[in-house]
C-alpha positions as a printed Julia matrix, in Angstrom:
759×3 Matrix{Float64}:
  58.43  111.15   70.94
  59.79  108.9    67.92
  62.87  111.2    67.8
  63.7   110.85   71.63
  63.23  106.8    71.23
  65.71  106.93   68.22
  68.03  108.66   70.03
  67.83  106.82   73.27
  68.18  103.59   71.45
  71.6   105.09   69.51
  73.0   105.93   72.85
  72.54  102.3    74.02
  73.7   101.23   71.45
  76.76  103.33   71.34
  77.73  101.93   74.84
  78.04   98.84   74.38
  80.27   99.55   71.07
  82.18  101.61   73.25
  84.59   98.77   74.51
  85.48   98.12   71.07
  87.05  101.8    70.43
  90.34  102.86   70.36
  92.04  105.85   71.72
  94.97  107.74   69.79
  96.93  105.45   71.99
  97.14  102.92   69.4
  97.54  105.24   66.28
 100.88  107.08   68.26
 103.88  105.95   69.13
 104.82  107.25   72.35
 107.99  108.22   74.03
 109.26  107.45   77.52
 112.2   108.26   79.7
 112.26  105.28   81.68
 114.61  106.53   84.28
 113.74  110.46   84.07
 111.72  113.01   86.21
 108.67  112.38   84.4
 108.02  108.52   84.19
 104.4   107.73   84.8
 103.19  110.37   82.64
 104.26  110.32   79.06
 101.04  110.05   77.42
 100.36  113.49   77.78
 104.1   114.81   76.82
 104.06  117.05   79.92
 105.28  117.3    83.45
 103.66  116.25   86.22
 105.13  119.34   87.68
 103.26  120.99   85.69
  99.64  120.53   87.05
 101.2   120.61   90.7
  99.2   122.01   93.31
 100.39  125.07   95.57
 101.94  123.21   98.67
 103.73  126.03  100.35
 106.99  125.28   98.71
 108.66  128.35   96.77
 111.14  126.66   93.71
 114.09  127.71   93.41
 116.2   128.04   90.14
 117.81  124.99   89.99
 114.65  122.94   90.79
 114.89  122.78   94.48
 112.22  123.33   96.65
 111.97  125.44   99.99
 109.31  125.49  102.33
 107.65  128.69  103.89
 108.48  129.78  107.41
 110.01  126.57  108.15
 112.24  126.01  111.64
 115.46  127.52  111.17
 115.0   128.39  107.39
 118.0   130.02  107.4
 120.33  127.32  107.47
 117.78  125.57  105.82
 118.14  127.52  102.48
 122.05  126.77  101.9
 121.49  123.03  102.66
 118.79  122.7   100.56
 120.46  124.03   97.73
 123.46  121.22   98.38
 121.53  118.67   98.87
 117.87  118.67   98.31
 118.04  118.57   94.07
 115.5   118.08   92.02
 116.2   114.33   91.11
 117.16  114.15   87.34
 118.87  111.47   85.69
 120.62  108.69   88.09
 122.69  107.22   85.34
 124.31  107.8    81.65
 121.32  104.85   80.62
 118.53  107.45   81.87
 119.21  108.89   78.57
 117.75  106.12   76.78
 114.35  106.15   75.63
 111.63  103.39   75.16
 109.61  103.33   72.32
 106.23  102.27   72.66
 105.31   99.82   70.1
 101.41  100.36   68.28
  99.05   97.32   68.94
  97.8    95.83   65.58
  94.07   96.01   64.36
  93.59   92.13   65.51
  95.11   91.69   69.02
  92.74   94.9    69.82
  89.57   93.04   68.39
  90.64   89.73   70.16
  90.87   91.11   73.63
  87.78   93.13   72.61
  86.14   89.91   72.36
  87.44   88.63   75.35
  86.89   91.24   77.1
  82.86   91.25   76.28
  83.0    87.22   76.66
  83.84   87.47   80.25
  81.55   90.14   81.05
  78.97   88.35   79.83
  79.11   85.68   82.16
  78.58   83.23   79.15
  81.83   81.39   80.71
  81.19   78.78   83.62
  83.52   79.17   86.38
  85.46   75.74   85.89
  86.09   76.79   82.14
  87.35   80.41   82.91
  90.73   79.45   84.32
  91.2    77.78   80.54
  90.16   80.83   78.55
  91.98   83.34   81.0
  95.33   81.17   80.38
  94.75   81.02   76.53
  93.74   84.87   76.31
  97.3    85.26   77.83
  98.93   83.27   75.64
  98.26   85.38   73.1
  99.92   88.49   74.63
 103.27   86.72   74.09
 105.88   89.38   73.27
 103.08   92.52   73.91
 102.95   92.24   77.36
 103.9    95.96   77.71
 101.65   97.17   75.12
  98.87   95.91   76.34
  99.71   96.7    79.57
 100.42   99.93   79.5
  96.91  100.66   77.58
  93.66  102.27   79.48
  91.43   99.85   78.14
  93.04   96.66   77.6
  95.03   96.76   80.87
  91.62   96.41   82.26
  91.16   93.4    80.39
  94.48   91.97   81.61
  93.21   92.25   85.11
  90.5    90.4    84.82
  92.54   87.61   83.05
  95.58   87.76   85.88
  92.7    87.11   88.27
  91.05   84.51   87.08
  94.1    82.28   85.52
  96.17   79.52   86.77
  99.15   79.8    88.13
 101.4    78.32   85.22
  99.69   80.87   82.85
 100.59   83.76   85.56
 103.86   82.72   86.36
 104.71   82.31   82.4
 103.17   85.83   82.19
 105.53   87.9    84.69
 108.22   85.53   83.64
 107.63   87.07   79.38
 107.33   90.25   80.91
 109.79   90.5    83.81
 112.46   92.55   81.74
 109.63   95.09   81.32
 108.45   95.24   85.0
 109.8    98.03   86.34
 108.26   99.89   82.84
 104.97   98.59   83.38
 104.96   99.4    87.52
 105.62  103.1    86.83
 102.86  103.13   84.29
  99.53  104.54   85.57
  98.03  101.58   84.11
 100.39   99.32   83.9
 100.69   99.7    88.14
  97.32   98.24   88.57
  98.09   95.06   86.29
 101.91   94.51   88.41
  99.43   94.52   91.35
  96.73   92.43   90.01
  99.65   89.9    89.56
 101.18   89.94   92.61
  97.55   89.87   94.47
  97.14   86.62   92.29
 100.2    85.28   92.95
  99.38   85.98   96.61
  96.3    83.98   96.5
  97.78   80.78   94.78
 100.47   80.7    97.29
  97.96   78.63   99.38
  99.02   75.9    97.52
 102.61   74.92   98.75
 102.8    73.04   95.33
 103.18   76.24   93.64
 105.76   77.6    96.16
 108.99   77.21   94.06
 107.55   78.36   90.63
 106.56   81.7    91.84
 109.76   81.69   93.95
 111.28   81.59   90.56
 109.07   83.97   89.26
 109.51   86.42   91.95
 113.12   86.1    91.94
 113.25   87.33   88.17
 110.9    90.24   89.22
 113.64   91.56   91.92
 116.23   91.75   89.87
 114.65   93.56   87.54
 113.47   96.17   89.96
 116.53   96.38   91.59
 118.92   97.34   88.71
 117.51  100.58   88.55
 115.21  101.17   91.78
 115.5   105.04   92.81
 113.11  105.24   89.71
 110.89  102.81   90.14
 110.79  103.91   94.55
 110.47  107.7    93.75
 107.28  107.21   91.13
 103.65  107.24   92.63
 102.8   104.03   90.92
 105.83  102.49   91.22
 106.0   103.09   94.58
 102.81  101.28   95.69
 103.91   98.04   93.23
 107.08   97.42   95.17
 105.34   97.73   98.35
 103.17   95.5    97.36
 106.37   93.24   96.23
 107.87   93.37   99.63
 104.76   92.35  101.55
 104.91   89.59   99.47
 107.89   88.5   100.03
 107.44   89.11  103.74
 104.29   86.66  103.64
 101.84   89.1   105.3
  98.36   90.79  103.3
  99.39   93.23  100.37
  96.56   95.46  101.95
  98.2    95.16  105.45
  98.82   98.35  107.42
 102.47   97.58  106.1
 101.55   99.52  103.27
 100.86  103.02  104.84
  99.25  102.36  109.11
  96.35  104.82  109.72
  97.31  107.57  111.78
  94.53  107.45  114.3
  96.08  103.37  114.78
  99.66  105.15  115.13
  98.66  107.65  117.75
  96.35  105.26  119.54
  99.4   102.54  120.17
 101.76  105.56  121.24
  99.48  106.57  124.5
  98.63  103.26  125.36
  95.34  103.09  124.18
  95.97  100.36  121.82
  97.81   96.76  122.92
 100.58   95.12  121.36
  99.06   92.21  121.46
  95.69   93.03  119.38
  98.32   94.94  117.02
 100.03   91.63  116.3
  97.12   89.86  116.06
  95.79   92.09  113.31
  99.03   91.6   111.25
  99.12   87.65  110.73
 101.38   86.09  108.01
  99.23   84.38  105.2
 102.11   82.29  103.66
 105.7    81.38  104.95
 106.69   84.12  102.27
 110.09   84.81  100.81
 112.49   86.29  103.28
 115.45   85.8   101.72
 114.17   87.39   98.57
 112.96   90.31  101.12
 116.69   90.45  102.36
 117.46   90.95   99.28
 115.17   93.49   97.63
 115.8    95.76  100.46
 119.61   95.72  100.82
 120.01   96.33   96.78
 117.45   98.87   96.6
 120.08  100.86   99.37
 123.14   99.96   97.38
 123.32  103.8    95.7
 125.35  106.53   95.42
 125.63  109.67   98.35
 123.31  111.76   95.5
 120.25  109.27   95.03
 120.18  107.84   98.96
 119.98  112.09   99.17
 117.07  111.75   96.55
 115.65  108.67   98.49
 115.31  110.49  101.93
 113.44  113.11  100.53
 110.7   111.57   98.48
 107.63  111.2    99.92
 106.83  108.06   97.4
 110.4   106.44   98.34
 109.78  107.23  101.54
 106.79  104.99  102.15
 108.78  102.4   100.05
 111.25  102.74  102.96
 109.28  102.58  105.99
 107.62   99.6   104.18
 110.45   97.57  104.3
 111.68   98.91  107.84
 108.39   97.83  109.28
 108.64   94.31  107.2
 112.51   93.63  108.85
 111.42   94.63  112.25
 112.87   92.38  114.96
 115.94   91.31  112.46
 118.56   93.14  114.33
 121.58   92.81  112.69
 119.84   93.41  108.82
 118.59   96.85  110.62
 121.68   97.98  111.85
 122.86   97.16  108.8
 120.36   99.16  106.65
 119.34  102.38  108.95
 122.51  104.07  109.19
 122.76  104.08  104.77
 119.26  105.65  105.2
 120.86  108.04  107.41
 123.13  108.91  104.93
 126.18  107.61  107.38
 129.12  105.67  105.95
 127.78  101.76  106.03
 131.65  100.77  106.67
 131.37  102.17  110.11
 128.35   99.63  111.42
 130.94   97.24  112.33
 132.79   99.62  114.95
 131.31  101.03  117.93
 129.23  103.61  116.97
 126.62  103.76  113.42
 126.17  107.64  113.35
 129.05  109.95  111.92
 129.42  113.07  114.01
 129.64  115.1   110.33
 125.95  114.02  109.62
 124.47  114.99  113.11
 123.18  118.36  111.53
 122.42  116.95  108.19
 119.71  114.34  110.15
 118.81  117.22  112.05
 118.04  119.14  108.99
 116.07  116.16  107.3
 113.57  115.85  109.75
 112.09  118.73  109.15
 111.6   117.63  105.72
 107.99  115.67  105.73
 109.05  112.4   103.69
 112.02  111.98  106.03
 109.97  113.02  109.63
 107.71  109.71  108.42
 110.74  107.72  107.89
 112.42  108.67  111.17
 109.25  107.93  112.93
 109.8   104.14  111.78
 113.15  104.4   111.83
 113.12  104.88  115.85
 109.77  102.47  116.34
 111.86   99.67  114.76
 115.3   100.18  115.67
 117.58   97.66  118.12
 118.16   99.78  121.18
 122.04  100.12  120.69
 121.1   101.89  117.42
 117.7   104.14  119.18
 120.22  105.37  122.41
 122.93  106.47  119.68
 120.47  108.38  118.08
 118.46  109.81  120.72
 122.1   110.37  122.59
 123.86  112.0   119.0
 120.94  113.92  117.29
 118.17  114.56  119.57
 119.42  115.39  123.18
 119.87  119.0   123.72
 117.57  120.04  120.96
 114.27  118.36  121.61
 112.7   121.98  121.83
 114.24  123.34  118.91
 113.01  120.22  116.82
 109.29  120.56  118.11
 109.21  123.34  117.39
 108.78  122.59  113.93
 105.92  121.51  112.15
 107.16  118.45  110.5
 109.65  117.35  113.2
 107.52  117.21  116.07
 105.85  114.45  114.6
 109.74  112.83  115.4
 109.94  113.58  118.82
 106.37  112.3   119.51
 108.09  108.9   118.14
 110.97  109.22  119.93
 109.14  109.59  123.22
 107.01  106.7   122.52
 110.0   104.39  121.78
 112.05  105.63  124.63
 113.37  102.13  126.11
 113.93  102.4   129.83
 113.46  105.11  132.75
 116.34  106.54  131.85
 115.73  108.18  128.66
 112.23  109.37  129.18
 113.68  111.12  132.88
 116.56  113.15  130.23
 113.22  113.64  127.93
 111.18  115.0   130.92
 114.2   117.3   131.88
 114.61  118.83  128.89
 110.65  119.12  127.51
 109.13  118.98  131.31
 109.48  122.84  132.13
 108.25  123.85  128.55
 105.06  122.13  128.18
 102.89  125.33  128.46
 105.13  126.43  125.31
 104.57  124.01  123.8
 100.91  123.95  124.19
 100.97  127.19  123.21
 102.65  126.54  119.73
 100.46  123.49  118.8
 102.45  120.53  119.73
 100.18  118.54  122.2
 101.24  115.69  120.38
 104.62  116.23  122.06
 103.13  116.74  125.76
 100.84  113.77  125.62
 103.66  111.5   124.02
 105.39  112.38  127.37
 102.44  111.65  130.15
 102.23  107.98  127.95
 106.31  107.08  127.89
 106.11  108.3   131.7
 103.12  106.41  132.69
 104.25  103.49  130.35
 107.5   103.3   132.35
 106.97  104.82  135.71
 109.18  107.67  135.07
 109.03  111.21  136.22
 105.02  110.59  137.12
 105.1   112.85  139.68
 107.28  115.74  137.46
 104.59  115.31  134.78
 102.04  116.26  136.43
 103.12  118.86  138.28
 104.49  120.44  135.25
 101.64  119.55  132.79
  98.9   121.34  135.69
 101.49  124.64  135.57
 100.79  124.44  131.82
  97.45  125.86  131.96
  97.3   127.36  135.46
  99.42  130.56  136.63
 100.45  131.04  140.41
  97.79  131.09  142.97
  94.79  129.63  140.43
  92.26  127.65  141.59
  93.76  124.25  140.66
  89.5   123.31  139.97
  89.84  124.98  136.31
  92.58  122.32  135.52
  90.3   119.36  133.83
  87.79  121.76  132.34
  90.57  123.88  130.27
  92.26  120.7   128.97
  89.12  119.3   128.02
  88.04  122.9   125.97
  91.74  123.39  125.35
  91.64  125.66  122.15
  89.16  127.85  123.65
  91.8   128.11  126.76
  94.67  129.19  124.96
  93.54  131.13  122.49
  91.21  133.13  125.1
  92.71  137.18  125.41
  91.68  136.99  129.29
  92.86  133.32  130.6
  92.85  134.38  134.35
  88.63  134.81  133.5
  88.12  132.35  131.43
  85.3   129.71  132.35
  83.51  127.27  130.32
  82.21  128.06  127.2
  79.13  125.98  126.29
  78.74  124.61  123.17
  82.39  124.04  122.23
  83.45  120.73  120.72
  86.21  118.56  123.43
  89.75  119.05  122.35
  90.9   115.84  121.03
  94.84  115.41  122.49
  93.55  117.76  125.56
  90.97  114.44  126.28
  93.76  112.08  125.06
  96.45  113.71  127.92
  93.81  113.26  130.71
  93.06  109.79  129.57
  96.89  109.03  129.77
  97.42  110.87  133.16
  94.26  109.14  134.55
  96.65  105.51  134.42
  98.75  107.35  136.96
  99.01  106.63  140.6
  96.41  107.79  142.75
  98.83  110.39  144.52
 100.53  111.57  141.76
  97.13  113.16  140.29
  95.38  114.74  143.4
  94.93  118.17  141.46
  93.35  116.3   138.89
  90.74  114.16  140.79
  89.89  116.97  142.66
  89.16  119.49  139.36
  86.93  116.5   137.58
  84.77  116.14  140.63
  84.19  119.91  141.2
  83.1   120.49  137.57
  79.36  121.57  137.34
  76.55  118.8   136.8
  75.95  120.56  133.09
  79.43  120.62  132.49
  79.99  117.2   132.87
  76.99  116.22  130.84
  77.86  118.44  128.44
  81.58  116.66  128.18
  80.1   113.29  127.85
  77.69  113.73  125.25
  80.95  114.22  123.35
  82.81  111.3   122.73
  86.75  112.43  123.72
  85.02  113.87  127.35
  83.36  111.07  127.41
  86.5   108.98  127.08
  88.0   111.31  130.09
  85.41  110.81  132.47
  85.48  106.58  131.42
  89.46  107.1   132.15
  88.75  108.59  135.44
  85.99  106.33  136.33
  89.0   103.27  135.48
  91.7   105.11  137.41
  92.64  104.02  140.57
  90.8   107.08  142.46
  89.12  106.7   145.57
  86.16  105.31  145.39
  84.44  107.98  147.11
  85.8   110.43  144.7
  84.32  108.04  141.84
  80.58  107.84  143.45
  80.88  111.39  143.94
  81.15  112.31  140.07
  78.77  109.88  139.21
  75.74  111.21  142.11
  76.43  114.58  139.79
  74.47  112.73  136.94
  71.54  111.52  138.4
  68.48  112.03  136.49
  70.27  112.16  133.01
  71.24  108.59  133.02
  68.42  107.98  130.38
  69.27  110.87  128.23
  72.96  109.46  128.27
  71.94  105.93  127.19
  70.04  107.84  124.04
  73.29  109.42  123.05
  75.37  106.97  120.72
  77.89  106.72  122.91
  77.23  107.72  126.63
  75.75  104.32  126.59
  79.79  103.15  127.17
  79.62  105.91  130.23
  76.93  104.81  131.88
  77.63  101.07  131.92
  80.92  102.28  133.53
  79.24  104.36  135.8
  77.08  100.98  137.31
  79.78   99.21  137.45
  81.9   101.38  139.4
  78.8   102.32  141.72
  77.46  100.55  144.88
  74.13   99.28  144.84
  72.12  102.29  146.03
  73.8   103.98  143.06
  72.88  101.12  140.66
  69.5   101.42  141.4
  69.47  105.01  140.77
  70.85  104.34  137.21
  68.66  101.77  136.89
  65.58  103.74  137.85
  66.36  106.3   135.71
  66.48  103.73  132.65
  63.04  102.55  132.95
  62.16  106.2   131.77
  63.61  105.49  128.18
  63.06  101.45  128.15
  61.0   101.64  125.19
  63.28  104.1   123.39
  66.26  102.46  124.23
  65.31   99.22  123.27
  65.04  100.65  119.69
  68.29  102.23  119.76
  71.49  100.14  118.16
  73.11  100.04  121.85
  69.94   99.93  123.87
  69.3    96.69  124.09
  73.18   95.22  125.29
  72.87   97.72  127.77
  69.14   96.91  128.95
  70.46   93.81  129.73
  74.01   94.16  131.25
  72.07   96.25  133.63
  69.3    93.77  134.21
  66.68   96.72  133.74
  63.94   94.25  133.2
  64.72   92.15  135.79
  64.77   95.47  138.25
  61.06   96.44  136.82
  59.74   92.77  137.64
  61.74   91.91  141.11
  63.67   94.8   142.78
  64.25   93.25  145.52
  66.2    89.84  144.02
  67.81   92.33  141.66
  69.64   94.24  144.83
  70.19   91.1   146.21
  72.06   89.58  143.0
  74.18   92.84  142.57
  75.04   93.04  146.66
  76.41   89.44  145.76
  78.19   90.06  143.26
  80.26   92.98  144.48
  80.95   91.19  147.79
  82.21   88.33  145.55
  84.15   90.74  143.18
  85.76   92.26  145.89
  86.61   89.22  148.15
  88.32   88.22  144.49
  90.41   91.32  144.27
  91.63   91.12  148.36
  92.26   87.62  147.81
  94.04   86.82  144.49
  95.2    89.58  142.5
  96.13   92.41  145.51
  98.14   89.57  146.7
  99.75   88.73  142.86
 100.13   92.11  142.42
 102.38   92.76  145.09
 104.42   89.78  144.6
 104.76   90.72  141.04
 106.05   93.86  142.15
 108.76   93.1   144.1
 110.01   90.34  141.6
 109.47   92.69  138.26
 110.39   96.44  138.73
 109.12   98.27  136.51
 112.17   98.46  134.3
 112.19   95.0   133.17
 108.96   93.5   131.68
 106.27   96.05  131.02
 104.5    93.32  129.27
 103.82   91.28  131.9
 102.07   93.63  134.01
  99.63   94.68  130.87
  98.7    91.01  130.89
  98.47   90.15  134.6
  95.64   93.78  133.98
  94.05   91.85  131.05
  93.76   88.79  133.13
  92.05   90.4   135.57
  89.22   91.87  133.5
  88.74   88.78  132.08
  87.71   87.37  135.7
  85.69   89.9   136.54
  83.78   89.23  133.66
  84.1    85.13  134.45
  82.53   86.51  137.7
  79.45   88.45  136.14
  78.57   85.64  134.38
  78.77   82.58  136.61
  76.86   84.84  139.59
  74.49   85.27  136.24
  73.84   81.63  135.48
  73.41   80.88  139.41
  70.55   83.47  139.85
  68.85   82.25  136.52
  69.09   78.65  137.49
  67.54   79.42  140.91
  65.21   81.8   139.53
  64.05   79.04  136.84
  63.52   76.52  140.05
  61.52   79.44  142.53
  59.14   79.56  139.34
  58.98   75.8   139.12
  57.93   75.52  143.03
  55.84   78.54  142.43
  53.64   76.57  139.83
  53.83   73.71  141.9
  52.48   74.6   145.65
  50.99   77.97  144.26
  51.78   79.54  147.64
  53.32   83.37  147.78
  54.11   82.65  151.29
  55.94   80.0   151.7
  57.63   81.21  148.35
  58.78   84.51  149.86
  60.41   82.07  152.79
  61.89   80.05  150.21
  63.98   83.22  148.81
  64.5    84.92  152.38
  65.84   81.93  153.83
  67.94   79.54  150.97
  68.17   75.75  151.85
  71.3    74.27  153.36
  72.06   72.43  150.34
  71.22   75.38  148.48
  74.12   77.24  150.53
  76.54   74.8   150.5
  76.07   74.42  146.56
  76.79   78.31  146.11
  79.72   78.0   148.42
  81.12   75.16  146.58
  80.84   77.12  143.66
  82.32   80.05  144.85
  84.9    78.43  145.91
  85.98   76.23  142.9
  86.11   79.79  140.64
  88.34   81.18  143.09
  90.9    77.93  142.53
  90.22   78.41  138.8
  90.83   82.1   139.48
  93.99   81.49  141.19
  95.4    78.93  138.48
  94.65   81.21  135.89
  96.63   84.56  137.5
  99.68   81.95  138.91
 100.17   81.0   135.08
């Protein structure tokens, strides 16, 4: 037992000792190619190709890389072994090497010290600015070193993060001719984004605006004079991102940086609003635009060989659509820019066209690399639409199949589609993808066939050709059109079934995702154009539908269809098919969603059978997360106490809904119509939809605060006369003042209404 104690105490006290080791990093001198292959990892003297994982490429002998089974490998291989080189050295200075210089015995004790002091918490928090600016004084002239070490760059973090803005500036300003050194380092990278995160933060004070404009300036030009390195290095990479978001003025952990796919996809089939996306990128500071301007126009200022390098690495790549994303809306610096990405001849942006005819194929050929298929993605989401026409006109038209076919390039098309501008392009899309949607299905790219029911539906094109050709997808000649919903929903099972004139549902498969996220899309057609479709959903079985919503994309289908602008008869008649479950669905995490839009898109007699069927699981519910937002938006409780007031309150406030809709917005609707095809200002209408979900809720909640003021004075009588009788004649026949208030009331939320949808 002694033993055990001795050693546990030498392990503790071995820990906290540990800070003050050093690694062999400080005993050898190491060598770096600054501007080779291998930046980033000279510590260990090897190549990071050397630990690279199997990624289905097969290398070739002079370092080029060709994918398996890729689209039309077999021009592929030839072009590849032009263009697509291993990147080696850009310039006769890559051949210089940097020697790194050993830290002496005492600067390694003193930021020991520090390091430990800090930690401690022995500093107040007025004094640490003080000792963080001194600490960094004494890294005058070492800035590299220390760096560029894995113990004391951790130490420099802390002391870029809690300094003043003279001691940072001063900092990056000793350092700056050693930036781009220290951003490809793997530790180095997290100190060049410390400081920029710092310098982010002080940037709230507009007195310190033109010293870190100075500071940043310094920083540019040191990345630019040699930037393919610093672009094509994993760490360097993410520092220059975070350099341009900087400059732009928006977050460095913005979506700028790399968007989430699921936020990508959502915004291409309308399920996300430009609005709520601009709201979530706000600019923090007025930034540095004319340093951005800058940054990105000399990074692009290289020869035909490393723009060729450029397109092809995935860590340039993100560097690229970075700064694409961060110029969006500055038309002339884009078609200025995009065509050198390209690879076209930048003389030629001042004529009529920006595309050469000799690099058609070469594009072609690049998208099905997976670095450039990102970057074109961007590339069409932020181009002007002189530049997106000559490219969907030059490189795309006539082989949209052919390029989604391929694994990589899809992903190209699907941004192509999304970005089409006007009617006119997504009809020659529809034309040419329209009749081989089941092929496409077939092969995998869903992406591609629900890109097309959003551009169509987002522009009123082909709506009727889209869904006629998306229901021959997955039904042959003569089928019962019924089986139409049900095999997009389970769409895997569908295709990859041997007998698909049998098949039927199979329970206890998972909803296809892009299957649910086509119906959602085609569900925001017009009511004629989706007959087939309204017709399958409401002859699926009761267990089939229940099945589908307790999964969260059916559930999102049948909320879609519920939404649409089906009959309402149609609507009631899906929703009698759940009656009895409506409990079980407000268990599930998130049927509660369905079942709130199943009230509110019943009548009362189906309301009440919701509601009845919720007083089953009150007491559960209640418990659950969602239960109790729902036990109220449904007035459960009030249904238990009074069901007869509770009919009467929902009665009133569908008649009022609906004399709303007849009134105001059929009426604005059809005005806007005539005045705004729907070639013009797509916009407009998404807002005039908004608005009018915002009144229906205005609605709810005003009807709400007159039935609990005049329940609050019934129970105020009630205590008063203490007579049932005279009560029950109170409710069943209102006063005339009583009337006269509600009408008045009524009517001043319909001129508020109006006001509010005129505007």
């Amino acid at each position: 037992m002694v033993l055990w104690q001795l050693w546990v105490r030498m392990v503790a006290v071995g820990s906290k000792a540990l800070p003050l080791r050093r690694t062999k990093d400080h005993t050898v001198v190491e060598t770096c190619r600054l501007f080779g292959e291998d930046v980033g990892v000279f510590r260990q003297g090897r190549s990071r190709n050397m630990r690279r994982k199997a990624d289905g490429r097969r290398g070739n002998s002079d370092g080029s890389y060709q994918s398996k089974g890729s689209h039309g490998s077999e021009s592929d291989g030839a072009f590849k072994d032009k263009k697509y080189q291993k990147k080696q050295d850009f310039s006769e200075d890559a051949e210089t090497s940097y020697i790194r210089q050993q830290i002496d015995a005492e600067t390694v004790k003193y930021f020991s010290e520090i390091a430990n002091v800090l930690e401690s918490g022995e500093v107040e928090l007025e004094e640490r600015p003080v000792v963080c600016g001194n600490a960094l004084e004494e890294s005058r002239g070492k800035e590299m070193e220390l760096a560029t070490d894995h113990i004391i760059s951790h130490t420099m973090q802390t002391l870029l993060d809690g300094c003043d803005a003279d001691h940072l500036c001063g900092f990056l300003r000793s350092c700056a001719k050693d930036f781009g050194r220290i951003a490809i380092d793997r530790c180095g990278s997290h100190v060049a984004e410390t400081a920029l995160n710092s310098l982010s933060s002080h940037l709230q004070d507009e007195d310190y605006y033109n010293l870190i404009k100075d500071t940043l300036t310094l920083l540019c030009q040191e990345i630019v004079r040699k930037p393919v390195v610093v672009m094509c290095n994993c760490h360097g990479s993410h520092v220059i991102r975070s350099l341009l978001c900087l400059c732009k003025g928006v977050p460095l952990d913005s979506e700028f940086h790399s968007a989430k796919s699921s936020t990508v996809l959502s915004r291409r089939l309308n399920l996300y609003s430009d609005k709520e996306h601009k709201n979530e990128t706000l600019i923090v500071h007025q930034g540095f635009p004319d340093l951005l301007e800058f940054v990105v126009s000399e990074m692009l200022k290289c020869n035909a060989t490393d723009i060729a390098a450029l397109q092809v690495d995935q860590y340039s790549s993100l560097v690229l659509q970075t700064a694409l994303k961060l110029l969006a809306g500055q038309e002339q610096e884009l078609l200025r820019i995009i065509p050198v990405i390209l690879g076209c001849n930048v003389e030629n942006a001042d004529q009529s066209y920006f595309i050469e005819t000799t690099e058609v194929q070469n594009i072609r050929d690049l998208v099905k690399e997976s670095a450039f298929s990102h970057l074109m993605e961007v590339i069409l989401e932020v181009a002007p639409d002189t530049l997106y026409d000559e490219i969907f006109m030059k490189i795309f038209k006539g082989s949209l199949y052919d390029i989604s076919c391929h694994h990589y390039a899809n992903f190209a098309v699907q941004a192509l589609i999304s970005y089409a501008r006007n009617q006119d392009q997504v009809g020659a899309i529809c034309e040419e993808l329209g009749p081989r949607m089941r092929d496409l299905l077939k092969m995998g790219r869903a992406g591609v066939v629900a890109s097309l029911i959003a551009a169509s539906q987002r522009h009123h094109a082909c709506e009727h050709k889209c869904s006629k050709e998306l229901a021959a997808a997955v039904i042959i000649a003569n089928e019962d059109p019924n089986c139409i919903v049900p095999r997009f929903l389970l769409l895997d099972n569908y295709l990859f079934s041997k007998d698909k004139a049998n098949w039927s549902w199979t329970s206890g498969c998972r909803v296809h995702v892009m299957g649910s996220l086509i119906l959602q899309s085609l569900f925001k057609y017009p009511s004629d154009c989706i007959q087939p479709y309204i017709t399958s959903i409401t002859s699926m079985d009761s267990s089939h539908v229940l099945e589908a919503l307790k999964d969260s994309s059916g559930a999102r289908v049948i909320e879609a269809f519920l939404g649409s602008k089906a009959p309402e008869k149609q609507k009631k008649k899906l929703i009698s098919k759940l009656k009895g479950h409506f409990g079980e669905l407000a268990l599930h995490p998130s049927g509660s969603f369905t079942v709130e839009k199943c009230f509110n898109a019943s009548d009362v007699p189906l309301r009440e059978v919701i509601v009845s069927d919720m007083l089953g699981v009150q007491k559960e519910l209640s418990k659950t997360r969602q239960g109790p937002l729902l036990l109220r938006n449904l007035d459960v409780d009030g249904f238990s106490r009074q069901p007869e007031q509770w009919r009467s309150r929902q009665k009133s406030k569908l008649t009022v809904y609906k004399d709303f809709l007849a009134e105001f917005v059929e009426e604005e609707s059809v005005s806007w119509e005539k005045k705004n095809p729907p070639t013009t200002d797509l916009s407009k209408k998404a807002t005039q939809q908004t608005n009018i979900k915002k009144m229906r809720q205005e609605i709810d909640t005003v009807l709400a605060s007159f039935t609990s003021s005049d329940s609050s004075k019934k129970n105020k009588k009630q205590k008063k006369s203490g007579k049932e009788q005279g009560d029950n004649d109170v409710e069943q026949k209102p006063s005339a003042d009583k009337k006269k208030r509600k009408h008045r009331q009524k009517d001043d939320l319909s001129k508020s209404s109006q006001k509010k949808l005129k505007s």
